[in-house]
C-alpha positions in Angstrom: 6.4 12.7 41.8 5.3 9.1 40.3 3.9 10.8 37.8 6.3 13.4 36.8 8.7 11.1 36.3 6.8 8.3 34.3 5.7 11.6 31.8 9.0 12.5 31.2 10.5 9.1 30.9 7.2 7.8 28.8 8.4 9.6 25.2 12.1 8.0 25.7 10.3 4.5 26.1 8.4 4.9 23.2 11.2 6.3 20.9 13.2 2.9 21.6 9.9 1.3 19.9 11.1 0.3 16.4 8.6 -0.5 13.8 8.7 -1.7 10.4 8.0 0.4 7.2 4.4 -0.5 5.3 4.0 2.2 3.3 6.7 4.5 1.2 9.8 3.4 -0.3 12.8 1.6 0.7 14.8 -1.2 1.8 12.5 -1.9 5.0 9.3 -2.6 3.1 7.5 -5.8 4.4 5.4 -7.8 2.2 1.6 -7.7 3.4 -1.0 -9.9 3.0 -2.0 -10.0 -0.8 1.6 -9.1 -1.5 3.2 -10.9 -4.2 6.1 -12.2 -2.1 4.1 -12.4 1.1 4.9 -16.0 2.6 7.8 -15.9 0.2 8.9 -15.8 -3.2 6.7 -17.1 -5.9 7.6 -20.6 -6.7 7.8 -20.0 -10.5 10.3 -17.6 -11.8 10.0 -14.7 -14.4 12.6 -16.3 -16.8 11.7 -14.2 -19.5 11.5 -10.8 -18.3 15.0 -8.7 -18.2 16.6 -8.2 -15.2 15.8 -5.0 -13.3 12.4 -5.0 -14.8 9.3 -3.1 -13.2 6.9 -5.4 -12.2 3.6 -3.6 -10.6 1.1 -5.3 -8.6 -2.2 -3.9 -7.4 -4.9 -5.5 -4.8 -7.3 -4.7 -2.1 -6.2 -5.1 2.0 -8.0 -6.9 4.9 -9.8 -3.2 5.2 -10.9 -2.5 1.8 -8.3 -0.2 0.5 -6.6 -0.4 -2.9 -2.8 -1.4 -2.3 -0.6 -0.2 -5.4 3.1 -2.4 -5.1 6.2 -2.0 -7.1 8.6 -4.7 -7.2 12.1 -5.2 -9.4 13.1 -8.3 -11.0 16.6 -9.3 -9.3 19.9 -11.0 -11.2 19.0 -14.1 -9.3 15.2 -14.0 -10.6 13.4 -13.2 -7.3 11.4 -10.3 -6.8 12.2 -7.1 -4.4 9.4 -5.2 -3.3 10.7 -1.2 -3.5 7.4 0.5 -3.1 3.9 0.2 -1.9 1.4 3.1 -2.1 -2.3 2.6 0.1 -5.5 4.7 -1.3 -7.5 5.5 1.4 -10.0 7.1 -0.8 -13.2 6.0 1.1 -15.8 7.5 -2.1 -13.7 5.3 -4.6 -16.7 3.7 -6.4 
């Protein structure tokens, strides 16, 4: 019976489990390591570059794997991260 009951109540358990976004589009992006604005913004501002420009930024993660960002300048001069796309291409030479 233990164990009837801790199946069906295990998916509603997990469901309450919230995570945050890493990969995709959106508001709920978090910066990563290697991430421009990981640790914060960057202490120098883009004073030159029109607001609501596309900045891209491109790296590798802690595993290898070629990390493609997209981030827009704000009105106040700080960057906000709207996209990240991982290649997980493992025959990239």
């Amino acid at each position: 019976m233990k164990i009837a009951w801790l199946t069906l109540c295990a998916p509603l358990l997990l469901s309450a489990c919230t995570s945050t976004q890493t990969v995709g589009y959106g508001p709920n992006l978090e910066p990563i390591p290697g991430s421009i604005t990981y640790g914060g913004q960057p202490r120098t501002k883009l004073t030159k570059a029109p607001v609501g420009s596309i900045v891209p930024h491109q790296f590798f993660d802690g595993f290898g794997h070629r990390v493609y960002e997209t981030y827009v300048i704000e009105p106040d001069r700080s960057l906000r991260l709207t996209s990240r796309r991982i290649d997980y291409d493992i025959f990239n030479d």
